[in-house]
BALOKE-387657 format. One line per 5 residues: their letters; for each residue x, y, z of C-alpha. Coordinates in pm, 1 decimal. Example, Ala and Ser with C-alpha at 12.3 -4.5 7.8 and 13.67 -1.06 7.14 Angstrom:
residues 2
AS> 1230.0:-450.0:780.0; 1367.0:-106.0:714.0
***
This chain:
residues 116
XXXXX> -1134.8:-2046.8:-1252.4; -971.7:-2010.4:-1627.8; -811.2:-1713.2:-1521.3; -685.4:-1829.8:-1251.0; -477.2:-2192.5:-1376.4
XXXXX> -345.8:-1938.1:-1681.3; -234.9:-1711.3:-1438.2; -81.3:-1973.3:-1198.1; 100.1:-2116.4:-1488.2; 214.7:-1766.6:-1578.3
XXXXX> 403.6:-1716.4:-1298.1; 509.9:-2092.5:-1255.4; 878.4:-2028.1:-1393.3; 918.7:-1795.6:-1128.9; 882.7:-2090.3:-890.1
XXXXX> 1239.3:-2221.1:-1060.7; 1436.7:-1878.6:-988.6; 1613.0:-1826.8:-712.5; 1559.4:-1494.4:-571.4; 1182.6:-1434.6:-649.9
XXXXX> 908.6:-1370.8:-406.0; 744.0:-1720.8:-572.9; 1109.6:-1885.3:-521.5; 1024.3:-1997.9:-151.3; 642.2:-2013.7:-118.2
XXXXX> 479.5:-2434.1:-173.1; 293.1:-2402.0:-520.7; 6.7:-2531.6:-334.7; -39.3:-2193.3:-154.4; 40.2:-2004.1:-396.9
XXXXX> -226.9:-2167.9:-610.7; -478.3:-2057.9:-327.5; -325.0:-1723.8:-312.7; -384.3:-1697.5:-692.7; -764.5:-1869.2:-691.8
XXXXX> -862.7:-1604.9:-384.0; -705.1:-1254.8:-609.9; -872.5:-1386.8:-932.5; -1194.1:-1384.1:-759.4; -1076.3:-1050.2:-605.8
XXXXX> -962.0:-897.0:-950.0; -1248.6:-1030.4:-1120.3; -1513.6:-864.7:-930.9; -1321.5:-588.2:-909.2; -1306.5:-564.3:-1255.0
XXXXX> -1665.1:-634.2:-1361.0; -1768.7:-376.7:-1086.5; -1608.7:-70.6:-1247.4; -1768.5:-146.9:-1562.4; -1452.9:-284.2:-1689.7
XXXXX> -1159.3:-74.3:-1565.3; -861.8:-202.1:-1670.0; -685.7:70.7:-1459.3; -868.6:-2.0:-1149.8; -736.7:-376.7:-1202.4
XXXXX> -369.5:-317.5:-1265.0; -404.9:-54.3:-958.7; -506.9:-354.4:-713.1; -213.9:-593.7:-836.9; 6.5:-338.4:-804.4
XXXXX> -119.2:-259.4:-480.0; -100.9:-660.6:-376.8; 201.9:-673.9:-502.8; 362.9:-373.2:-292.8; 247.9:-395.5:-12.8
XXXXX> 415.9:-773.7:26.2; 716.4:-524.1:62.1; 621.9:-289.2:312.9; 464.1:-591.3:543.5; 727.8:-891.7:520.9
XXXXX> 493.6:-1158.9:439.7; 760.7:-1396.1:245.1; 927.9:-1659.6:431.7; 1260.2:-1461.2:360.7; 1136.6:-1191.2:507.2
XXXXX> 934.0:-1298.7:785.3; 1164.3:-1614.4:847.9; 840.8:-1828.9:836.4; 565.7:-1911.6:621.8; 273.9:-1832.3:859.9
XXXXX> 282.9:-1489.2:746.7; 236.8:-1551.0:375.3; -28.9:-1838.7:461.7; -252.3:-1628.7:706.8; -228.0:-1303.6:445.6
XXXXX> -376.3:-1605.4:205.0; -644.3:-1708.4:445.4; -768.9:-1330.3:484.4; -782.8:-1300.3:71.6; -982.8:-1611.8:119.6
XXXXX> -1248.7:-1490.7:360.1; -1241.4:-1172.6:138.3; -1328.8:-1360.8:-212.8; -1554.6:-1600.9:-0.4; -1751.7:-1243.7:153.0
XXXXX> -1749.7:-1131.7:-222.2; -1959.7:-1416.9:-364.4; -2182.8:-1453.1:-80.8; -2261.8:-1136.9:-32.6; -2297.7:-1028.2:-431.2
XXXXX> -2305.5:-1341.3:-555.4; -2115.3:-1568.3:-788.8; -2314.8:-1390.1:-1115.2; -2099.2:-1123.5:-1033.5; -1774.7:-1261.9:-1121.4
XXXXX> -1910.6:-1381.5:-1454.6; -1997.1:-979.9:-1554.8; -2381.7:-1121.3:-1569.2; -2567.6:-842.1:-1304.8; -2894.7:-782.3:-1343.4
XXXXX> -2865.2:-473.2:-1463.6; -3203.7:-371.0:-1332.8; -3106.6:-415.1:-1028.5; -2742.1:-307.5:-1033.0; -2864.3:39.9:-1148.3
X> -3033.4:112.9:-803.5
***
């Protein structure tokens, strides 16, 4: 949850530009957005015994393919698709600590059991 109010905060002067993706989106869902990737990024990151790579890959990837499927209310011409693309990365981070757990996102597996 650290990670994700610095990361929030990062990108809060973007909310003040004109022009940017965060621009035209409510801070509120944004801040959603941001709490359902960090869970996302996190796991991803603590599950490929600390790839770096493997993280940047995913934002990149979250980040382009907002282009290819017009999910900003400029795009889109409504915010339904940017708030239901936020509801499925919630269900996603929810499925990722139920199913492995919120230990995971900490980087404390039982490494006894991870190694099976």
């Amino acid at each position: 949850m650290i990670l994700e109010i610095i990361w929030a905060c990062w990108h809060l002067p973007l909310f003040f530009i004109s022009g940017t993706g965060q621009h035209q989106l409510p801070f509120g869902l944004f801040l959603l957005n941001t709490v359902a990737l960090s869970i996302l990024f996190t796991w991803v990151y603590n599950n490929t015994s600390g790839s770096i790579l493997m993280s940047i890959l995913l934002h990149t990837a979250v980040n382009g393919w907002a282009s290819v499927i017009p999910i900003y209310p400029s795009a889109a011409n409504s915010l339904r698709p940017y708030a239901i693309a936020t509801a499925l990365l919630i269900i996603i981070a929810a499925l990722i600590v139920l199913v492995f757990g919120a230990r995971t996102l900490t980087g404390q597996v039982d490494r006894a059991t991870s190694s099976r």
